[in-house]
FIKOLZA-1660 file (N, C-alpha, C; in steps of 0.1 Angstrom, whole numbers, plus 5000, padded with zeros to 4 digits):
% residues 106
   i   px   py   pz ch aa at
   1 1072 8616 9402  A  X  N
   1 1077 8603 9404  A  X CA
   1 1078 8601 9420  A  X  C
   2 1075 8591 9424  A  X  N
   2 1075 8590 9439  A  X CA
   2 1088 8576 9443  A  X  C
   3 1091 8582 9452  A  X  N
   3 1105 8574 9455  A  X CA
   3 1107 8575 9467  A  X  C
   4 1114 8563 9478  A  X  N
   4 1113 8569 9491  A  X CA
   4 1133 8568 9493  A  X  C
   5 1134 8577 9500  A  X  N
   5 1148 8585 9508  A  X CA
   5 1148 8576 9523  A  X  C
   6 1156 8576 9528  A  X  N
   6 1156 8571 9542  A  X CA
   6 1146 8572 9546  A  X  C
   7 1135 8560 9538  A  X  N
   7 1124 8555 9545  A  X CA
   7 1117 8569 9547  A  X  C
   8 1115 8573 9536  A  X  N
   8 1103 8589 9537  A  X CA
   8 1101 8586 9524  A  X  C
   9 1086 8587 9520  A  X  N
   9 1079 8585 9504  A  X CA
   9 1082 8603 9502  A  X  C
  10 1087 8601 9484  A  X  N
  10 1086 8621 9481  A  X CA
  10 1081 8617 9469  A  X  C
  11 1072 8628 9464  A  X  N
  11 1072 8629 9452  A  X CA
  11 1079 8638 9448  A  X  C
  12 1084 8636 9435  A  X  N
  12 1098 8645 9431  A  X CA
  12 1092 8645 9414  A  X  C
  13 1093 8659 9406  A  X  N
  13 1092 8659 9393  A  X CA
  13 1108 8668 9389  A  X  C
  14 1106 8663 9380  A  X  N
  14 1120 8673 9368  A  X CA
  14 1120 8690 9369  A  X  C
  15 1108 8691 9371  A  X  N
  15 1105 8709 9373  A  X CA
  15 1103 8709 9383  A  X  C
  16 1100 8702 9396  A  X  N
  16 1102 8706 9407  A  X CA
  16 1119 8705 9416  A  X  C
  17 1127 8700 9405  A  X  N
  17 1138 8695 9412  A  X CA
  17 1149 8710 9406  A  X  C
  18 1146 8711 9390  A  X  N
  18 1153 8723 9390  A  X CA
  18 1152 8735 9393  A  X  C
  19 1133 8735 9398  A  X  N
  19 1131 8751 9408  A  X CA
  19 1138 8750 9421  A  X  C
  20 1138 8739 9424  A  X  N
  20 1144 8736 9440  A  X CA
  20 1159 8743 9437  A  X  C
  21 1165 8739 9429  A  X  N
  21 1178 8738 9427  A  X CA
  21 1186 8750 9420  A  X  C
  22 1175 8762 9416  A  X  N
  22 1179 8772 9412  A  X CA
  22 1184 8783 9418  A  X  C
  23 1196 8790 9420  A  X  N
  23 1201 8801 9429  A  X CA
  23 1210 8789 9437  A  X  C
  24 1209 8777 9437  A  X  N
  24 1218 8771 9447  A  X CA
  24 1234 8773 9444  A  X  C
  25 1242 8773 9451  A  X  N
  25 1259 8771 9448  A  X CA
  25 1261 8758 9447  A  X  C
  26 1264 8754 9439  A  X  N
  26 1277 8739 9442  A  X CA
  26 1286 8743 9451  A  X  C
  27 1287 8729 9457  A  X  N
  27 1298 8728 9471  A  X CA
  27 1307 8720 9459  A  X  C
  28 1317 8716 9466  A  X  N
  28 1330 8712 9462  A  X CA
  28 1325 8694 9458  A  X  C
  29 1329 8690 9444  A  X  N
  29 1322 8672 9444  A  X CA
  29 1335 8671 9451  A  X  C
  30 1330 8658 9459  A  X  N
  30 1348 8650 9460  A  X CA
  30 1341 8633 9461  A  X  C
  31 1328 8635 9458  A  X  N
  31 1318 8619 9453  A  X CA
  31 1312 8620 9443  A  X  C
  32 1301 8611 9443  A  X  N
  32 1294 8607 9435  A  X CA
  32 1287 8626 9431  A  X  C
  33 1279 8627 9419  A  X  N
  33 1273 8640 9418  A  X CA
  33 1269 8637 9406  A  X  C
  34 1256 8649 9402  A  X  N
  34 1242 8650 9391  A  X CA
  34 1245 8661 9387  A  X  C
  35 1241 8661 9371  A  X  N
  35 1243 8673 9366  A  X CA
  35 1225 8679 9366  A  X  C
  36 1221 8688 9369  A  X  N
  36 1213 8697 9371  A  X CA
  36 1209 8709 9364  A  X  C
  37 1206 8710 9353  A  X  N
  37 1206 8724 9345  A  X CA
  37 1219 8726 9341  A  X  C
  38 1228 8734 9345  A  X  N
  38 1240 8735 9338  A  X CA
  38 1251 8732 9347  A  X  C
  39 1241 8730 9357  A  X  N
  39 1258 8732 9371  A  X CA
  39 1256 8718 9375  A  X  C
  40 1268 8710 9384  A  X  N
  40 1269 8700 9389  A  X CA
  40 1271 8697 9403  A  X  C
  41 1263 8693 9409  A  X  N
  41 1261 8692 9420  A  X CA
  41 1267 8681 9431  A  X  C
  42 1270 8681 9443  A  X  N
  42 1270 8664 9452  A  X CA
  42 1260 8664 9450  A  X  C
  43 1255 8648 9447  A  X  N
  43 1240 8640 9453  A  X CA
  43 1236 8644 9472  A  X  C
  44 1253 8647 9474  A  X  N
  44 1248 8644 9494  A  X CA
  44 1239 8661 9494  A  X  C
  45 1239 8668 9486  A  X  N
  45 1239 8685 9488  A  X CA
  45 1222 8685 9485  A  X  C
  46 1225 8681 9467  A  X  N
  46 1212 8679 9459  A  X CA
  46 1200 8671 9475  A  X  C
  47 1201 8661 9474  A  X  N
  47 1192 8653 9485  A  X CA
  47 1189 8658 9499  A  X  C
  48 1198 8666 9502  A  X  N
  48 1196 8676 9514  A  X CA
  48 1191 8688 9511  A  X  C
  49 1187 8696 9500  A  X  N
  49 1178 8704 9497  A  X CA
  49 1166 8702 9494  A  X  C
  50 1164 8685 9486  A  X  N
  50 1149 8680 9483  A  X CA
  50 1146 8676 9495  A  X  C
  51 1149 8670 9506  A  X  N
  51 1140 8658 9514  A  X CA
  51 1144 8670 9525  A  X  C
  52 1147 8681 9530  A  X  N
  52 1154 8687 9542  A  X CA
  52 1156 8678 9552  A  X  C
  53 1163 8669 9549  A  X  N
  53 1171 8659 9557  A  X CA
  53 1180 8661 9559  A  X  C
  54 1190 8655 9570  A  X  N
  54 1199 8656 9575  A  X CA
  54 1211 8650 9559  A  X  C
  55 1224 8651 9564  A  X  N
  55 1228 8642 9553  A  X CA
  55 1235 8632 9555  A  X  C
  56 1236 8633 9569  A  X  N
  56 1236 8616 9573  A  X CA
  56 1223 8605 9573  A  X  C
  57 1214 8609 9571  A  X  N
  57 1202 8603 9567  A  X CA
  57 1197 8594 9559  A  X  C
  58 1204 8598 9548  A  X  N
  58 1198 8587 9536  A  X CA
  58 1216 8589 9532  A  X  C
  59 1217 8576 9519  A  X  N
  59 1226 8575 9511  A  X CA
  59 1232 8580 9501  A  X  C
  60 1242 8580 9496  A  X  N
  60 1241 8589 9479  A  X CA
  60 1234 8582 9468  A  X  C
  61 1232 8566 9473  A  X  N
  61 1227 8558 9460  A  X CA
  61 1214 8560 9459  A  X  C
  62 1205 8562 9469  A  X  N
  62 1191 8571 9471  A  X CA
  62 1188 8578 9464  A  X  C
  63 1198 8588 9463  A  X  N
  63 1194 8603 9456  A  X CA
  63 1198 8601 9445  A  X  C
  64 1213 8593 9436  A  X  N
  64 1212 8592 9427  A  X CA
  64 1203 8580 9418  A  X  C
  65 1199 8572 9427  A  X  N
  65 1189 8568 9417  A  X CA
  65 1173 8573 9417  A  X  C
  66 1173 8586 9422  A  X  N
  66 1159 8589 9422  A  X CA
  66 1164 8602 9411  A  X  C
  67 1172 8607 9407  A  X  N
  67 1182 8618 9399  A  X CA
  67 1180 8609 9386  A  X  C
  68 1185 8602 9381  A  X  N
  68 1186 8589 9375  A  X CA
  68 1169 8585 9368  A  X  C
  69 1161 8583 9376  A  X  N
  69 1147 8581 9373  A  X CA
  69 1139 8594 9366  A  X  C
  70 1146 8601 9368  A  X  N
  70 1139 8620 9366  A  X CA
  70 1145 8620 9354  A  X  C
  71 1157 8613 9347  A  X  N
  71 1165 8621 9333  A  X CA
  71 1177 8627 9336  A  X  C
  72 1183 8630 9352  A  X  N
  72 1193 8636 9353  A  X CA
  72 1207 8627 9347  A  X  C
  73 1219 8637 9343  A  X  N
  73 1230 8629 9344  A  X CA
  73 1236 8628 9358  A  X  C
  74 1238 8613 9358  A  X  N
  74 1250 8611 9376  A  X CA
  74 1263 8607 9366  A  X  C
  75 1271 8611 9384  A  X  N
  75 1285 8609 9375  A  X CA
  75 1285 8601 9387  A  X  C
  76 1296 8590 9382  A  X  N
  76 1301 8582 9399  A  X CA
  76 1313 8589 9405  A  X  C
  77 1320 8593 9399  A  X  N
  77 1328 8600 9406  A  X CA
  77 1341 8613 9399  A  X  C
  78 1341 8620 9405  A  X  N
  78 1350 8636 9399  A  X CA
  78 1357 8630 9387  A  X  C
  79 1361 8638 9375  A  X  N
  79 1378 8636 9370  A  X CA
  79 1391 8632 9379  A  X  C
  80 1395 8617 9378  A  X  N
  80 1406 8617 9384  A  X CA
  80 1419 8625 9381  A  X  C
  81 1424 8630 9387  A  X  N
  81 1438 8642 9386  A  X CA
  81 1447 8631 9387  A  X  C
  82 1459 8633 9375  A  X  N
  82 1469 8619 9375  A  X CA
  82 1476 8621 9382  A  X  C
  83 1485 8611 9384  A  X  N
  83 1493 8609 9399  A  X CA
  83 1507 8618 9393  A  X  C
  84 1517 8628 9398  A  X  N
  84 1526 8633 9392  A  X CA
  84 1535 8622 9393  A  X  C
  85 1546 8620 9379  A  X  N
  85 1551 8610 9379  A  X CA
  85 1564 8611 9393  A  X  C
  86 1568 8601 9393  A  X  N
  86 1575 8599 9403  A  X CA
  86 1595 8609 9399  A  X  C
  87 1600 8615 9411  A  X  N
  87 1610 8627 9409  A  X CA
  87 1623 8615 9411  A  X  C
  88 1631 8612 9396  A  X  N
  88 1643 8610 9403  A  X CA
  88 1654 8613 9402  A  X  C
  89 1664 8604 9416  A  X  N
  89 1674 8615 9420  A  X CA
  89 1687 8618 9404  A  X  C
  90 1692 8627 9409  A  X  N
  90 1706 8627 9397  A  X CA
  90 1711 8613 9393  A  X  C
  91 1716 8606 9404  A  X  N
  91 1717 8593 9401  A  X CA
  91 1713 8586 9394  A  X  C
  92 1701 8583 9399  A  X  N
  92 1688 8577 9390  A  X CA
  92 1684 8579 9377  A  X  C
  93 1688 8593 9373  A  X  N
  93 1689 8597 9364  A  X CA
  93 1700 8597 9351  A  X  C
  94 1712 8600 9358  A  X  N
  94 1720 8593 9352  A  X CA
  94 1724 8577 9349  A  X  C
  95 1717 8571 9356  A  X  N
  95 1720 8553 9356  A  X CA
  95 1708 8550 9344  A  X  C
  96 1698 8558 9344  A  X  N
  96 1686 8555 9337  A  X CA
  96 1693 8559 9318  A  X  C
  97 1699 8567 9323  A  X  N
  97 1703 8572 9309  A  X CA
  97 1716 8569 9302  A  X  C
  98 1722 8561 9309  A  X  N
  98 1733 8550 9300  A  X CA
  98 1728 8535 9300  A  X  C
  99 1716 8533 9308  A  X  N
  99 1710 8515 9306  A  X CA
  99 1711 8508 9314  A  X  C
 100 1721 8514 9322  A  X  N
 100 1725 8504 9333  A  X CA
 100 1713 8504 9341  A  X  C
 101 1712 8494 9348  A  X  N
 101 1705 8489 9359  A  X CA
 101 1701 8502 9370  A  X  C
 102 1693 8501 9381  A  X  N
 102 1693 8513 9391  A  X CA
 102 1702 8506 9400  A  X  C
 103 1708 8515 9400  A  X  N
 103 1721 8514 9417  A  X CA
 103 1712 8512 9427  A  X  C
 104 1721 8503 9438  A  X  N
 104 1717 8502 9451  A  X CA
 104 1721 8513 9459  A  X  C
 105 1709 8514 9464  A  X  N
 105 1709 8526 9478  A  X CA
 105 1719 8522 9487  A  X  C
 106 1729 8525 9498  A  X  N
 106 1739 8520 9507  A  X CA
 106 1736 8528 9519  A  X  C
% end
């Protein structure tokens, strides 16, 4: 499939993308990312191993939609980790647990 990256034409196939990508480590997602064989990758990492481009060079939406055209799964973004609920004080705690209203801070 031929697709162009920051204004560079590549041809890219499904078997040439998972020989590329075999022995590679995953870096850490903290974006967008493609699943690849069994492992999951950034798009910024994946795209910097196909095009040996810089990775300020092209976009993530580049790589994932040329990931995307091949059969790969993208993800838009990590499992969000939920927010720990909020800590409150004895006070708060106790006012919460007879009904009454929250006291004012002084």
């Amino acid at each position: 499939m031929r697709c162009v990256i920051a204004r560079y034409p590549f041809d890219f196939t499904k078997v040439g993308v998972l020989d590329s990508m075999k022995g590679v480590k995953p870096e850490l997602i903290t974006g967008e990312s493609v699943t690849i064989g069994r492992r999951r990758y950034p798009v910024k990492q994946v795209g910097e191993i196909l095009t040996r481009q810089d990775r300020r060079d092209f976009s993530a939406g580049e790589v994932t939609r040329a990931m995307a055209r091949l059969g790969f799964t993208c993800h838009e973004h990590p499992q969000a980790v939920p927010a720990p609920a909020p800590v409150l004080s004895p006070l708060q705690t106790a006012s919460a647990l007879l009904g009454s209203p929250e006291p004012q801070e002084v």
